[in-house]
PyMOL commands that place a pseudoatom at each C-alpha (Angstrom):
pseudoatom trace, name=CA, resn=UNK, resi=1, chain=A, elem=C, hetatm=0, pos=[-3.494, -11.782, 22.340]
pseudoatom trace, name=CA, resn=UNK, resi=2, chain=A, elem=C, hetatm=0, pos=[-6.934, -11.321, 20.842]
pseudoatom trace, name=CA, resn=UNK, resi=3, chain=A, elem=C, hetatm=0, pos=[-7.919, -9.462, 17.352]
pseudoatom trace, name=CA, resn=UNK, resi=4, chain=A, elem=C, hetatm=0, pos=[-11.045, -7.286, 18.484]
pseudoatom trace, name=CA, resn=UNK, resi=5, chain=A, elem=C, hetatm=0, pos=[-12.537, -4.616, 15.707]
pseudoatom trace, name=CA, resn=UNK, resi=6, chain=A, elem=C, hetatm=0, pos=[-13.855, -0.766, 16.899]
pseudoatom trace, name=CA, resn=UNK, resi=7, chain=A, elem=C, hetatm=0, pos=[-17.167, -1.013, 15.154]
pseudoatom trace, name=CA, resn=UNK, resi=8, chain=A, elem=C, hetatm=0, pos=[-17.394, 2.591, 15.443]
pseudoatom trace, name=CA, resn=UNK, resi=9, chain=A, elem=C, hetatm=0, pos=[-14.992, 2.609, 12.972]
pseudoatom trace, name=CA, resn=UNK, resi=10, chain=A, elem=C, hetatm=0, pos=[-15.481, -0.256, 10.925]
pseudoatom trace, name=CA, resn=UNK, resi=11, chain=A, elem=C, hetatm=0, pos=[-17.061, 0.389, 7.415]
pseudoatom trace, name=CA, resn=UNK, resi=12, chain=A, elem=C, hetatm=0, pos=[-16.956, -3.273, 6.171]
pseudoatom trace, name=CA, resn=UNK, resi=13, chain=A, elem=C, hetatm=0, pos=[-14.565, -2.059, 3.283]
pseudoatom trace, name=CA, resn=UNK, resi=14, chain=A, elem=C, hetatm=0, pos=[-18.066, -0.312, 1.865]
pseudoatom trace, name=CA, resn=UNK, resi=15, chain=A, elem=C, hetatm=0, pos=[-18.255, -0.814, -2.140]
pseudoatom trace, name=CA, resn=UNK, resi=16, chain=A, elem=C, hetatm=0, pos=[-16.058, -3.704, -1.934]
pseudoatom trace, name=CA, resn=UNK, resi=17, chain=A, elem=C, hetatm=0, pos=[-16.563, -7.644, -2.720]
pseudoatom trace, name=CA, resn=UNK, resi=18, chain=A, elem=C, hetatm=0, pos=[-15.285, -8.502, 0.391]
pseudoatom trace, name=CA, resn=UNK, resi=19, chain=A, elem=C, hetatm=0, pos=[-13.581, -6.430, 3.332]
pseudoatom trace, name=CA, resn=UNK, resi=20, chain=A, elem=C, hetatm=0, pos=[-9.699, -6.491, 3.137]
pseudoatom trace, name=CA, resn=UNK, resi=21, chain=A, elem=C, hetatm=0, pos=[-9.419, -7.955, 6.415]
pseudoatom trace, name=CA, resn=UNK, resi=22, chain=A, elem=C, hetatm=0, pos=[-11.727, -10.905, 5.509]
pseudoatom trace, name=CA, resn=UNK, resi=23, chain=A, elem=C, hetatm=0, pos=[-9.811, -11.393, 2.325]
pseudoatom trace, name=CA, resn=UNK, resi=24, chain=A, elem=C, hetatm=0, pos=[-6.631, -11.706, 4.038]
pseudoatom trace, name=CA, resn=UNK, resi=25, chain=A, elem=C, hetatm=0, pos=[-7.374, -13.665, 7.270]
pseudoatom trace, name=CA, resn=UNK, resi=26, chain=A, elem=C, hetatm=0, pos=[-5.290, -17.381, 6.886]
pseudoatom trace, name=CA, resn=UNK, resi=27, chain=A, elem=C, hetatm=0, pos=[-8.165, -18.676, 8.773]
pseudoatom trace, name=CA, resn=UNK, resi=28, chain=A, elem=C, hetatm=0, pos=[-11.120, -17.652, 7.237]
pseudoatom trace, name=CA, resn=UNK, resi=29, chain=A, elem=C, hetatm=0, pos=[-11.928, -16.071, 10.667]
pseudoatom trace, name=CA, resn=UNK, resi=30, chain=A, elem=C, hetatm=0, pos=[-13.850, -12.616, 9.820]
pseudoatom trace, name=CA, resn=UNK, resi=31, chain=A, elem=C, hetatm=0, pos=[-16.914, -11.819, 7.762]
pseudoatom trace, name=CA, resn=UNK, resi=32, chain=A, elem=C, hetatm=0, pos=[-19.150, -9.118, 6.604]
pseudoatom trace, name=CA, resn=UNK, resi=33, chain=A, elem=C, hetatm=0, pos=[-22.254, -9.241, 8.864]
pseudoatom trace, name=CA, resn=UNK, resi=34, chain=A, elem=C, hetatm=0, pos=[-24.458, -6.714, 7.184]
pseudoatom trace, name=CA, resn=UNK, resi=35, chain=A, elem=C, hetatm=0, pos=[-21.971, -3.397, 7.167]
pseudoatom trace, name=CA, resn=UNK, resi=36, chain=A, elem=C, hetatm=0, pos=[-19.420, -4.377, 9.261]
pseudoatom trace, name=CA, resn=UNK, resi=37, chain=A, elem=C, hetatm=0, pos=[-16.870, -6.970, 9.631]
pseudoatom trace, name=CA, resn=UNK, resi=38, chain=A, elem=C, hetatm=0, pos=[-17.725, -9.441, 12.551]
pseudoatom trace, name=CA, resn=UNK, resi=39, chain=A, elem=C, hetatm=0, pos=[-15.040, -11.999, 13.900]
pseudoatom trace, name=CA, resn=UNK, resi=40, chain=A, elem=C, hetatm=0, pos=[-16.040, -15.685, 14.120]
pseudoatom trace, name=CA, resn=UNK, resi=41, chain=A, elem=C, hetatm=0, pos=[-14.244, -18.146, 16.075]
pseudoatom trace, name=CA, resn=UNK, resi=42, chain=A, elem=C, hetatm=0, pos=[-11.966, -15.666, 18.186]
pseudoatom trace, name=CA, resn=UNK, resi=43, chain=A, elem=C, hetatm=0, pos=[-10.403, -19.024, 19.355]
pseudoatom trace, name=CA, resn=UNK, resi=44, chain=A, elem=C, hetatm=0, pos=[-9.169, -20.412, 16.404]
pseudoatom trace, name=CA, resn=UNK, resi=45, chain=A, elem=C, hetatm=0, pos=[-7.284, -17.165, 15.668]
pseudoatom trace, name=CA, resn=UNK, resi=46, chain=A, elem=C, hetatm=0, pos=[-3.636, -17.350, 15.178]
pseudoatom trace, name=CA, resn=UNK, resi=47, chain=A, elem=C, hetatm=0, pos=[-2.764, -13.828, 15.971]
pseudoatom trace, name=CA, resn=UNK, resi=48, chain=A, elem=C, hetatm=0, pos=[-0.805, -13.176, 12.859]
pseudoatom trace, name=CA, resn=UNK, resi=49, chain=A, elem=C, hetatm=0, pos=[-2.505, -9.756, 12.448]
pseudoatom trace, name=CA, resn=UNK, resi=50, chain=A, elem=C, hetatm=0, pos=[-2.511, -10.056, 9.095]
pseudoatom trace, name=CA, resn=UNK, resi=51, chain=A, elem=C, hetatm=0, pos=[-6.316, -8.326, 9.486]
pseudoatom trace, name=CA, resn=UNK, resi=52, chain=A, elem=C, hetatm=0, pos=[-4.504, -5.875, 11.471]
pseudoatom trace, name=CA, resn=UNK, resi=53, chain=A, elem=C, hetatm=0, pos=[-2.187, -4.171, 9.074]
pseudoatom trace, name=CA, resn=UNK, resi=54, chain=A, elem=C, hetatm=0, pos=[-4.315, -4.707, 6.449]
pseudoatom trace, name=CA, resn=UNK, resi=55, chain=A, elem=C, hetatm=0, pos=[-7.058, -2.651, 7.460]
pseudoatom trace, name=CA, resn=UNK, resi=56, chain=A, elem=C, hetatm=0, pos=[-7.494, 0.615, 6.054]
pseudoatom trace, name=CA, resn=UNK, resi=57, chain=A, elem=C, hetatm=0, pos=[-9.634, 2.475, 8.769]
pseudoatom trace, name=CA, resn=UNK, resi=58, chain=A, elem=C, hetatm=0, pos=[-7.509, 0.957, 12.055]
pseudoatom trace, name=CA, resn=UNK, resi=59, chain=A, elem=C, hetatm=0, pos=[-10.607, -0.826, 12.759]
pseudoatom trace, name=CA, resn=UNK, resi=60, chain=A, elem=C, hetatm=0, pos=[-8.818, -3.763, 14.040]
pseudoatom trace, name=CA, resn=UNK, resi=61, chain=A, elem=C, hetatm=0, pos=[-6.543, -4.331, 16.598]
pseudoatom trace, name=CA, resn=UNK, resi=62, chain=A, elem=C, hetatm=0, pos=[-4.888, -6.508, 18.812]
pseudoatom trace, name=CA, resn=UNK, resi=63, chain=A, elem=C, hetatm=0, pos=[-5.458, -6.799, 22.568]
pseudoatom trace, name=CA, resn=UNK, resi=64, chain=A, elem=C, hetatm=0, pos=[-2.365, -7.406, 24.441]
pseudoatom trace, name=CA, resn=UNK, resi=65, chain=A, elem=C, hetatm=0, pos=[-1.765, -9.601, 27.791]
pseudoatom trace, name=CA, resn=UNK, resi=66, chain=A, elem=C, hetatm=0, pos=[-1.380, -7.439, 31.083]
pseudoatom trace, name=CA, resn=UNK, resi=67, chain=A, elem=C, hetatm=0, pos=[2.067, -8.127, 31.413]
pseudoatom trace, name=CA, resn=UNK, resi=68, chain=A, elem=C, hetatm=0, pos=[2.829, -6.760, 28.532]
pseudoatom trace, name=CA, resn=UNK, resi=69, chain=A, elem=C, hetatm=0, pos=[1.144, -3.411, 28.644]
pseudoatom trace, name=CA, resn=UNK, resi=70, chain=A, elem=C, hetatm=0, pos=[-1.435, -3.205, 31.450]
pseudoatom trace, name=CA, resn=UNK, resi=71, chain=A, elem=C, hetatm=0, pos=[-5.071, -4.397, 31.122]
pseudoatom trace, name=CA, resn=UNK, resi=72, chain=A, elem=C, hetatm=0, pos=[-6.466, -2.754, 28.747]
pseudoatom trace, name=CA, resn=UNK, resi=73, chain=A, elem=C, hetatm=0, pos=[-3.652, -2.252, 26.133]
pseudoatom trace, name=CA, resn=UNK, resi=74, chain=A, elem=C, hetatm=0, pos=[-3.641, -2.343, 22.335]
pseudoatom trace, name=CA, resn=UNK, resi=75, chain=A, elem=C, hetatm=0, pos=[-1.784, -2.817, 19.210]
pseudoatom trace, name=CA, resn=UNK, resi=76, chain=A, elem=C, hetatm=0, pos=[-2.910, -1.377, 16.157]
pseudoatom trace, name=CA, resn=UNK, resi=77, chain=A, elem=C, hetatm=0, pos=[-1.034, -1.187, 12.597]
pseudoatom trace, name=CA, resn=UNK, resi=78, chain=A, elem=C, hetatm=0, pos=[-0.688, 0.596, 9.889]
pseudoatom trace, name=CA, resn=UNK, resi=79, chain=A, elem=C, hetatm=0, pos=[1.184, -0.909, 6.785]
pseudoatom trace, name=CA, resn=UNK, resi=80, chain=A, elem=C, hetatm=0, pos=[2.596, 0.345, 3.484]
pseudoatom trace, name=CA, resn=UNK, resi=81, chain=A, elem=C, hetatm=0, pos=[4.477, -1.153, 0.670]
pseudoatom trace, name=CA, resn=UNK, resi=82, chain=A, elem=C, hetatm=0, pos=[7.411, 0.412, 2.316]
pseudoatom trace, name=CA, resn=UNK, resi=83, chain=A, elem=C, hetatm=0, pos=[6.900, -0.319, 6.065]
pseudoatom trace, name=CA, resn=UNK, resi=84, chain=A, elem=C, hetatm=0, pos=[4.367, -1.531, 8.668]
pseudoatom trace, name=CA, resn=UNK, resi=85, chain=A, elem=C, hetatm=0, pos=[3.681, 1.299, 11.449]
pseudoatom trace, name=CA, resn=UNK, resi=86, chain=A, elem=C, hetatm=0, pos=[2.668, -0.746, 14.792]
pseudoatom trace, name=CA, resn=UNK, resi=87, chain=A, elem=C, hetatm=0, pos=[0.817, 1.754, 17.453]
pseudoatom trace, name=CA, resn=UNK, resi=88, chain=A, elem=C, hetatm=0, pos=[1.030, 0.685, 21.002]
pseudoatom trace, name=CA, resn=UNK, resi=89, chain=A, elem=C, hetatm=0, pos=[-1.865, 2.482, 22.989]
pseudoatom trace, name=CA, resn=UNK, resi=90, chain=A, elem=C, hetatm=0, pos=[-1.439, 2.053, 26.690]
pseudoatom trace, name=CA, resn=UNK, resi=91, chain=A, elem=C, hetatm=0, pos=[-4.322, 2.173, 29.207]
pseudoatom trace, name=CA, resn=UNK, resi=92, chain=A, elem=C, hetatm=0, pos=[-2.846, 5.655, 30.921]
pseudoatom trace, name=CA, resn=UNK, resi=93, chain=A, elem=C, hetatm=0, pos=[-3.183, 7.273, 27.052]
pseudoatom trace, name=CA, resn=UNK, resi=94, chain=A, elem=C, hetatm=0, pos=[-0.024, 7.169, 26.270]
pseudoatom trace, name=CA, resn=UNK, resi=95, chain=A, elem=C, hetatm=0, pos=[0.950, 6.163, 22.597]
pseudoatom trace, name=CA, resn=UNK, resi=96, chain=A, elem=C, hetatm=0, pos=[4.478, 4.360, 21.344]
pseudoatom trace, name=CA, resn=UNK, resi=97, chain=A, elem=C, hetatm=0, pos=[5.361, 3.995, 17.804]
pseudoatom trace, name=CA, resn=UNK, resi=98, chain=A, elem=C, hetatm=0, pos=[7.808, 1.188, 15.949]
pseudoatom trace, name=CA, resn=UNK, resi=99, chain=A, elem=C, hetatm=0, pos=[8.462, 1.388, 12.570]
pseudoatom trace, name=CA, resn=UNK, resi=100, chain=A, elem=C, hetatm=0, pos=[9.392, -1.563, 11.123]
pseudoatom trace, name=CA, resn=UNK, resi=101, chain=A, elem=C, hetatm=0, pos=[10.438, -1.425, 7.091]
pseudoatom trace, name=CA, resn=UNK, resi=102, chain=A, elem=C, hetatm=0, pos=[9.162, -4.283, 4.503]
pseudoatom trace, name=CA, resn=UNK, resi=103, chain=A, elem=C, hetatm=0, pos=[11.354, -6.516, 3.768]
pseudoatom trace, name=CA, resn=UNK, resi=104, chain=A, elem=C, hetatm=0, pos=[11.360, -6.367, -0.546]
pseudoatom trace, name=CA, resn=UNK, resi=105, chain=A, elem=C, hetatm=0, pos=[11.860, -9.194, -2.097]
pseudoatom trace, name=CA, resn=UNK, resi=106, chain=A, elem=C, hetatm=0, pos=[14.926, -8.624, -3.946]
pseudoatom trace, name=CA, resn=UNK, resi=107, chain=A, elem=C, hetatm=0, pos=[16.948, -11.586, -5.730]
pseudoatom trace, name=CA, resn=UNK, resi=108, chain=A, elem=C, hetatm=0, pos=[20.902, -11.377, -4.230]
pseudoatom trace, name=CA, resn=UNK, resi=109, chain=A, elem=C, hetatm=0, pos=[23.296, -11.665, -6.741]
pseudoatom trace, name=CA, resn=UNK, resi=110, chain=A, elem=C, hetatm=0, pos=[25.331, -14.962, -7.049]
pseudoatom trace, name=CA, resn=UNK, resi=111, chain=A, elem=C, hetatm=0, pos=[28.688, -15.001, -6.099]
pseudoatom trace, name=CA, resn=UNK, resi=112, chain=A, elem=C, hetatm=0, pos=[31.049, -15.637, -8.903]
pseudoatom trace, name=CA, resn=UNK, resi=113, chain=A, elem=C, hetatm=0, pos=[33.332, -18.492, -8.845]
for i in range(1, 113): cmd.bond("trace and resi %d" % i, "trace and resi %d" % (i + 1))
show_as sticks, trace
zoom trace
């Protein structure tokens, strides 16, 4: 897979310090070039989309292998504190959703002896 950002609709998280996306990469990977986010060192990316969900505008996305969904196919996200929202766009057009909710981080009580 391979992150790859719609410049069209990138706006560099405009008024912010620093884009979310570059804020949340693990690897350092994407920066601000002028208005828009630019990805450095595609190779080194681990494909955690991590940029991916966090990006307000679906800029990002991630570009999936053939056999998975046909050349050409890609996997955007859209994530809440409640759930993460993963749109598969195929190369005929065609659009699948998965909804996937957020795991909360609650403590589990301790069983009693």
């Amino acid at each position: 897979m391979t992150v790859a950002i719609d410049i069209e609709k990138c706006t560099g998280c405009s008024g912010a310090r620093e884009a979310q996306c570059e804020r949340i990469c693990p690897g350092g990977l994407l920066v601000r070039e002028g208005v828009k986010v630019q990805l450095r060192g595609g190779g080194a990316c681990w494909d955690c989309a991590a940029c991916v969900k966090s990006c307000p505008h679906q800029a990002l996305y991630l570009i999936l292998p053939w056999p998975l969904g046909g050349r050409g196919a890609r996997l955007y996200a859209r994530a809440s504190a409640t759930e993460t929202e993963w749109i598969l766009r195929l190369p005929s057009g065609r659009e699948e959703r998965y909804v996937i909710p957020a795991r909360i981080n609650q403590k589990k009580p301790v069983p009693e002896i």
